[in-house]
C-alpha atoms as one frame of an Amber mdcrd trajectory, in Angstrom:
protein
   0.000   0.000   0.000   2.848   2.464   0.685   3.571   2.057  -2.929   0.189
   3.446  -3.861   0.281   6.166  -1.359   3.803   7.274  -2.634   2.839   7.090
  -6.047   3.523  10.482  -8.163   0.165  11.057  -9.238  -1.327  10.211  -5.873
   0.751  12.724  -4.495   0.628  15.173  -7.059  -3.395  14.950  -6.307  -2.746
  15.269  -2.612  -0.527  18.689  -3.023  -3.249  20.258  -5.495  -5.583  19.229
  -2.821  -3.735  21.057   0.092  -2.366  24.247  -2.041  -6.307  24.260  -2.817
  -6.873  24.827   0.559  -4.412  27.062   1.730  -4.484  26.841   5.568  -1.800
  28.589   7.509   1.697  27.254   7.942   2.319  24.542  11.014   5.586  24.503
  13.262   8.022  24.688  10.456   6.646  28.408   8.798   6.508  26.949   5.385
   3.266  28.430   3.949   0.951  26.958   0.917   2.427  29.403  -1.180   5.953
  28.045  -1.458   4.445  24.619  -1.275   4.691  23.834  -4.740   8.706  24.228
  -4.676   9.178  23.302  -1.485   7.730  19.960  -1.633   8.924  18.735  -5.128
  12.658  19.938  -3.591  12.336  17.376  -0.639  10.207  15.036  -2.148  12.984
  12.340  -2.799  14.042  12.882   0.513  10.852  12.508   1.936   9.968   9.296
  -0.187  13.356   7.405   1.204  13.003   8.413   4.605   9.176   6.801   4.824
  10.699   3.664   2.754  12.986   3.029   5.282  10.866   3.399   8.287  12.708
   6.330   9.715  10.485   8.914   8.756   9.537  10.984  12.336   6.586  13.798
  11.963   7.060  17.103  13.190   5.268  18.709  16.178   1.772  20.124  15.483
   1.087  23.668  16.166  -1.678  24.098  18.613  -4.272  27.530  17.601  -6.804
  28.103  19.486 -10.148  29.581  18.021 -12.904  30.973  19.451 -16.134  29.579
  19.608 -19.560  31.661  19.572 -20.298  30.956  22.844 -17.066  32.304  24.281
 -15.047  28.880  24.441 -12.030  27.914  22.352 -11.889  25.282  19.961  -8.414
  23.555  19.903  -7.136  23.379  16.660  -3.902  21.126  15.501  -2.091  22.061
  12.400   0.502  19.888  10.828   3.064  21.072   8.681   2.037  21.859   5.109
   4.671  19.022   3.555   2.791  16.400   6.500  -1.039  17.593   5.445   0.426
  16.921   1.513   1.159  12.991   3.436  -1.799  12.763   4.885  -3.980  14.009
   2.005  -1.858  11.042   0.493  -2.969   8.549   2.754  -6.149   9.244   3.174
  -6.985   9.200  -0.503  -5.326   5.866  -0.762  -7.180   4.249   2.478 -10.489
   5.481   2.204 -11.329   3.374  -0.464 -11.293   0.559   1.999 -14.330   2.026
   4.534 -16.287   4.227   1.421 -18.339   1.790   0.157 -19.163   0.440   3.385
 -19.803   3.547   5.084 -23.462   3.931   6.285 -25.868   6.055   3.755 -26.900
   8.004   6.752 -23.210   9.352   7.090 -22.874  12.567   5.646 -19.714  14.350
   6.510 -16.683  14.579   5.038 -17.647  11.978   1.985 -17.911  12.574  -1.542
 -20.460  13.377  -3.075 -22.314  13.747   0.190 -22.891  17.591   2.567 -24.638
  18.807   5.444 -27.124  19.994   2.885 -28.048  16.111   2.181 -28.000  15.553
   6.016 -30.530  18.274   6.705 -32.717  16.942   4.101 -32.747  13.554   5.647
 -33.727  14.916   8.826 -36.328  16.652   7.446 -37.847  13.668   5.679 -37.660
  11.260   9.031 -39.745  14.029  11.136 -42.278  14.268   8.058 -42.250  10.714
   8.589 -43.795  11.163  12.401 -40.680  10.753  13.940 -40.428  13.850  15.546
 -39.029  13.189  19.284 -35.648  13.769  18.444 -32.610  12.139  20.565 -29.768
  15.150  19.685 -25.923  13.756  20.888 -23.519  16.148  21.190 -20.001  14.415
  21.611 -17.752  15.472  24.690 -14.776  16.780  22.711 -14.890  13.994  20.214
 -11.854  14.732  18.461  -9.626  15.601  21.822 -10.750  12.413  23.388 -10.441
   9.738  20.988  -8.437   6.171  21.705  -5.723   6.138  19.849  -5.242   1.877
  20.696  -8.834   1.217  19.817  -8.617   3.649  16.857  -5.134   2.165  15.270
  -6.887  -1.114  15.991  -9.826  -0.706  13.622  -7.343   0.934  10.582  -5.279
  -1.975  11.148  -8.173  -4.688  10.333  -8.032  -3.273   6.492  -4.494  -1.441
   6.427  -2.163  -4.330   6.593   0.734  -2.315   5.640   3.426  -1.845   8.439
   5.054   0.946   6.693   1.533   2.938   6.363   0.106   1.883   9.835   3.658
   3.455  10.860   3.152   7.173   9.559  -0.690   7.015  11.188   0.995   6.025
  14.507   3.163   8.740  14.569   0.860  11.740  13.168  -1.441  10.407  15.835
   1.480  10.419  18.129   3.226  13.922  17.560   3.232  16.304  20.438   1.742
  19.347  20.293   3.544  22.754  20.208   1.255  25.452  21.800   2.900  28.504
  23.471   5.908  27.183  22.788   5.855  23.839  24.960   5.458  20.533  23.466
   2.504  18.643  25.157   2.456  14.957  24.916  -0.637  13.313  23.386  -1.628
  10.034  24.262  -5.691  10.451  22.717  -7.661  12.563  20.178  -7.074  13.206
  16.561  -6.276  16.575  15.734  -9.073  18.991  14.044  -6.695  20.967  11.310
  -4.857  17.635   9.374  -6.734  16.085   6.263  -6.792  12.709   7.956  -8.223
  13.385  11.019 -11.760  13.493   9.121 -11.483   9.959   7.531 -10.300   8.538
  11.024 -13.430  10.044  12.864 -15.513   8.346  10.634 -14.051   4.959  10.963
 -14.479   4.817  14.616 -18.233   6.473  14.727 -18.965   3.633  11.453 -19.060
   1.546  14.719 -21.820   3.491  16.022 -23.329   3.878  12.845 -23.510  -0.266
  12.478 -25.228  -0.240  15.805 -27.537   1.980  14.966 -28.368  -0.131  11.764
 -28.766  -3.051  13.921 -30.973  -1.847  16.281 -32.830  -0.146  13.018 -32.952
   2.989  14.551 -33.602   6.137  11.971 -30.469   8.546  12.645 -28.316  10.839
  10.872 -24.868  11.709  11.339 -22.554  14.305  10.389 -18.927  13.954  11.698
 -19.676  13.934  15.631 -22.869  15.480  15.113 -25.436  13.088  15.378 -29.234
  12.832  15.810 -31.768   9.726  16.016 -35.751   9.779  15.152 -38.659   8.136
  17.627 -42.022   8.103  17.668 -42.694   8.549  21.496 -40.967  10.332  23.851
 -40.565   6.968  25.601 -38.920   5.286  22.919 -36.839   8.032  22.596 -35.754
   8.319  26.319 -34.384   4.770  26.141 -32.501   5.180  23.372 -31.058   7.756
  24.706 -30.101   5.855  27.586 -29.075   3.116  26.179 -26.774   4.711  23.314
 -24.857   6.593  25.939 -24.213   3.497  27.603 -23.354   1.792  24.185 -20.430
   4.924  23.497 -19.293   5.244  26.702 -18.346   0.597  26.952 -17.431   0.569
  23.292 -15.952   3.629  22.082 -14.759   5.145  25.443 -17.029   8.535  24.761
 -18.745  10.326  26.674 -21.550  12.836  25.738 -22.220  16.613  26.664 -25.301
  16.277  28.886 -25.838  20.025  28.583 -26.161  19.959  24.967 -27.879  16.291
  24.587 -31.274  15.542  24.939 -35.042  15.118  23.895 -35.867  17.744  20.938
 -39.208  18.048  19.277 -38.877  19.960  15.799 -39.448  23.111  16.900 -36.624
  23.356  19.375 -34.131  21.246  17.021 -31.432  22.912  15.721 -29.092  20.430
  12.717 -26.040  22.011  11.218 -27.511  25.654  11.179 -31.063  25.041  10.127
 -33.906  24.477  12.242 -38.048  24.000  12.280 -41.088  25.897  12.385 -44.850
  24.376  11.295 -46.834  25.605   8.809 -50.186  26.194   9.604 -51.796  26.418
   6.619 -54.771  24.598   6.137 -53.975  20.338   5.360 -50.585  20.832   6.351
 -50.812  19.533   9.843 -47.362  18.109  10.822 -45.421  19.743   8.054 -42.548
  21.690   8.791 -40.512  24.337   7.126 -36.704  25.082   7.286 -35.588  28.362
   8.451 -32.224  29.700   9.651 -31.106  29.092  13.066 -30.367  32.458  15.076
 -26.897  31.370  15.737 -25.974  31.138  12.102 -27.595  34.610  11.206 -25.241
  35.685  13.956 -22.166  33.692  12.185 -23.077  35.634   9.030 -23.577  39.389
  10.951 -20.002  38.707  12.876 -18.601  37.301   9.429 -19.559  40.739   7.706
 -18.693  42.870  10.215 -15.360  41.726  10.295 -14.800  42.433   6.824 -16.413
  45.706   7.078 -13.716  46.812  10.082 -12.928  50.480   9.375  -8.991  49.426
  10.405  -9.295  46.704   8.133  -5.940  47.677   5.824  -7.332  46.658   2.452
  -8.927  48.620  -0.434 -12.158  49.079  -1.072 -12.338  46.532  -3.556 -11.125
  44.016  -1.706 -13.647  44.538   0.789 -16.395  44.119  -1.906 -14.773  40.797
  -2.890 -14.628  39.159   0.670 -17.863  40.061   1.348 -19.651  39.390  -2.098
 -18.038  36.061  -1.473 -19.357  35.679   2.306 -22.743  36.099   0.883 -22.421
  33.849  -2.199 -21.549  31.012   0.101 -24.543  31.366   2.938 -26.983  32.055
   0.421 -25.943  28.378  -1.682 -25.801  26.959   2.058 -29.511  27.919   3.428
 -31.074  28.249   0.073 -34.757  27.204   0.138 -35.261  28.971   3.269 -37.856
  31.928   4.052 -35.089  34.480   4.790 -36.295  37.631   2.494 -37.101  39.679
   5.721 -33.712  39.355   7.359 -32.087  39.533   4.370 -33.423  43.252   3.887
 -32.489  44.304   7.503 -29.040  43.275   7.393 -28.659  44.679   3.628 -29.212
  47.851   5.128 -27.466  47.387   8.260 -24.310  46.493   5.621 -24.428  49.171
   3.535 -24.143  51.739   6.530 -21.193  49.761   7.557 -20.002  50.126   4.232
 -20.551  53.726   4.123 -18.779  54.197   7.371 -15.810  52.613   5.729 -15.875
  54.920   3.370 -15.773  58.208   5.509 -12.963  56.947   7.692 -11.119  56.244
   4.648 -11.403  59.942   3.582  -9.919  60.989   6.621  -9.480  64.643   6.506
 -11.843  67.534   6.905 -10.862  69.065   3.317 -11.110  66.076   1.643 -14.324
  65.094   2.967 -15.818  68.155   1.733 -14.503  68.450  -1.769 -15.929  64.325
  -1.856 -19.132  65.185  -0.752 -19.477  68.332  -3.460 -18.292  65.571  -5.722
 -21.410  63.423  -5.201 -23.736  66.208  -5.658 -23.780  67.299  -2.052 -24.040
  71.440  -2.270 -20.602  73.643  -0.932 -22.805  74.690   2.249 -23.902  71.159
   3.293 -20.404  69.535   2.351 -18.577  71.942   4.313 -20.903  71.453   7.503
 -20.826  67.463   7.300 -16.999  67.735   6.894 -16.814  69.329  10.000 -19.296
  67.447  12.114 -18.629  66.735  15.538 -20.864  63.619  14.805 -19.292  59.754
  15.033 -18.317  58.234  11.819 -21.419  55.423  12.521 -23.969  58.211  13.159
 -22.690  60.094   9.883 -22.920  57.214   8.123 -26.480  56.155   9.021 -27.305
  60.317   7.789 -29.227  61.591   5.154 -26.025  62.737   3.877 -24.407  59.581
   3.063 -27.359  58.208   2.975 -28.480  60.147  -0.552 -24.966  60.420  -2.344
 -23.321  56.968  -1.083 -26.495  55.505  -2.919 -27.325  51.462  -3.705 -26.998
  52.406  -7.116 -23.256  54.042  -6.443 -22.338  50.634  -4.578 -23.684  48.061
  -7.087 -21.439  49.981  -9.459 -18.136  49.011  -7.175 -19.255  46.171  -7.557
 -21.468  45.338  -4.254 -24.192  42.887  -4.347 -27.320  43.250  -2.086 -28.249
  40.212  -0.232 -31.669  40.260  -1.495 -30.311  40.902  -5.113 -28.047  37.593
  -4.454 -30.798  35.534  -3.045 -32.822  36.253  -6.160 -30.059  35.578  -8.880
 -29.375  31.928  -6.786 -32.724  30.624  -7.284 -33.307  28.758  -4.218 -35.020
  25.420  -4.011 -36.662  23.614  -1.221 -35.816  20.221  -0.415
């Protein structure tokens, strides 16, 4: 199997893959942008070091991001030559578990999403089976057994030489304020392997679920199974809990676990309401969670930062693309509302960008005469004693920084976007 993994084209696929991605640089500095040259100018290197079982993997570089609800999610990044190796390996191995992966897995597979997921769910509680058991894995990926995990690679990876570079990426400390931390569990969230190895454990899960014919779907760690009575659903709850916590040595958040019914279900940023129009009596329509229209409002206001050092151009670019990508994610929802409130909300952030960037008194006013605005008026406003966020929410900017004036720099209303994208329902 090393053979295959180590093959040129197999890891000419695998550095596309990771360039593709970008990602920042791990302990070493080397960033995706050199990666090209670096790799091909180690590559033999590389290749005779793993051959000859001597091949050691560096440290990964512990980042911590925050989380919306104040927490930190630990992050482990690998070098960028060691994610090209394990984009390598993984493409190679997971042709072993892909065809025997469960069809209600839905994360991190081809041709598979969390749109597909969502849609599942949907068509289980239009089904009646709407008292929802939601898991919510303890950590998954910090507190994974690396024995029990190695063992179930090992019963389809026969290959010492292969089994040997898993060991040790599982293996390598972690470099996080500059200490190296030992790690004896958990697969780090950050290297392209760590996906495919998540899923082979939880398959285990996934079989027992099958077994015990229990409707469920499961994205990654995130995981969800359908009852028809709150009894039912109580002892499966009960009893899967007991079932991770013997087999798979996992334990499960208790805060964020429990009994849902639609309307207080929440999967992968969507959620539930019912429709009550007439005959549709247990039906149920998508809509956005509020946490994910808060994603999106911190997302945009982060590219709309008045410090922000790039042009204005830029900033159109980052956040045409923001929108782009929510709008294909929850299309087919009832969002027009929202989507005209924070269009506004957006273009006064926009507009406050703009007079910070103009900066001085002078050349405020000869911008505002510019755009129409009369030599009284302009010099007034360029004087005002008024914050930039109340100026720019004024009939001043309001009237020559126009939706028209945007859309020609190149800005896209959200309402505009949802239109062109053509949502569909599920």
């Amino acid at each position: 199997m090393i053979d295959q993994v180590l093959h040129p084209y197999n890891l000419q696929k695998a550095l596309y893959h990771v360039i593709k991605n970008k990602g920042s640089a791990g302990v070493d500095g080397v960033p995706t942008k050199v990666l090209m040259t670096y790799f091909h100018d180690n590559r033999q290197t590389l290749i005779e070091q793993i051959k000859q079982g001597n091949y050691l993997a560096q440290p990964i570089l512990g980042v911590d991001i925050p989380k919306s609800n104040g927490k930190v999610r630990q992050l482990g990044i690998p070098t960028a030559m060691e994610r090209v190796l394990q984009q390598a390996v993984a493409q190679v191995i997971s042709l072993k578990w892909e065809l025997d992966f469960s069809p209600n897995s839905y994360g991190f597979r081809p041709d598979r999403s969390a749109r597909h997921a969502v849609g599942k769910a949907s068509e289980y509680i239009h089904q009646g089976l709407t008292y929802i058991v939601d898991i919510d894995l303890q950590t998954f990926f910090d507190e994974v057994d690396h024995s029990m995990l190695l063992n179930l690679v090992y019963q389809r990876v026969k290959c010492p030489k292969t089994m040997l570079l898993i060991r040790r990426w599982l293996r390598a400390p972690m470099l996080k304020n500059g200490k190296l931390h030992k790690r004896r569990k958990g697969v780090p969230q950050g290297s392209p392997i760590s996906p495919l190895l998540s899923n082979i454990l939880l398959d285990k899960l996934d079989k027992e679920l099958h077994r015990r014919k229990l409707p469920f779907v499961r994205y990654a760690d995130d995981f969800s199974i359908y009852c028809k009575s709150r009894a039912l659903a109580e002892m499966v709850k009960r009893e899967i809990t007991q079932y991770l916590k013997k087999k798979l040595q996992l334990t499960i958040n208790r805060e964020k676990s429990g009994i849902r019914r639609p309307v207080n279900f929440k999967i992968l940023g969507f959620g539930f309401v019912p429709t009550y129009e007439k005959g549709t009596k247990g039906h149920y329509q998508l809509v956005v969670s509020e946490k994910a229209w808060q994603r999106l409002k911190e997302r945009l206001k982060q590219a709309t930062r008045k410090t922000k050092p790039m042009t204005f151009d830029e900033r159109i670019t980052e956040i045409n693309q923001i929108q782009r990508g929510w709008l294909n994610y929850f299309r087919g929802t009832s969002i027009q509302g929202k989507l005209r409130d924070l269009d506004g909300w957006l273009r006064n952030r926009l507009r406050y960008c703009i007079w910070h960037d103009w900066k001085k008194p002078e050349r405020k006013r000869k911008n505002l005469i510019r755009l129409g605005v009369d030599a009284s008026h302009a010099y007034q406003w360029s004087r005002t004693r008024k914050g930039g966020w109340a100026v720019a929410q004024s009939p001043i900017m309001g009237t020559t920084i126009t939706v028209a004036r945007l859309k020609q720099r190149g800005y896209t209303p959200l309402t505009d976007l949802f239109h062109e994208l053509n949502p569909v329902h599920f």
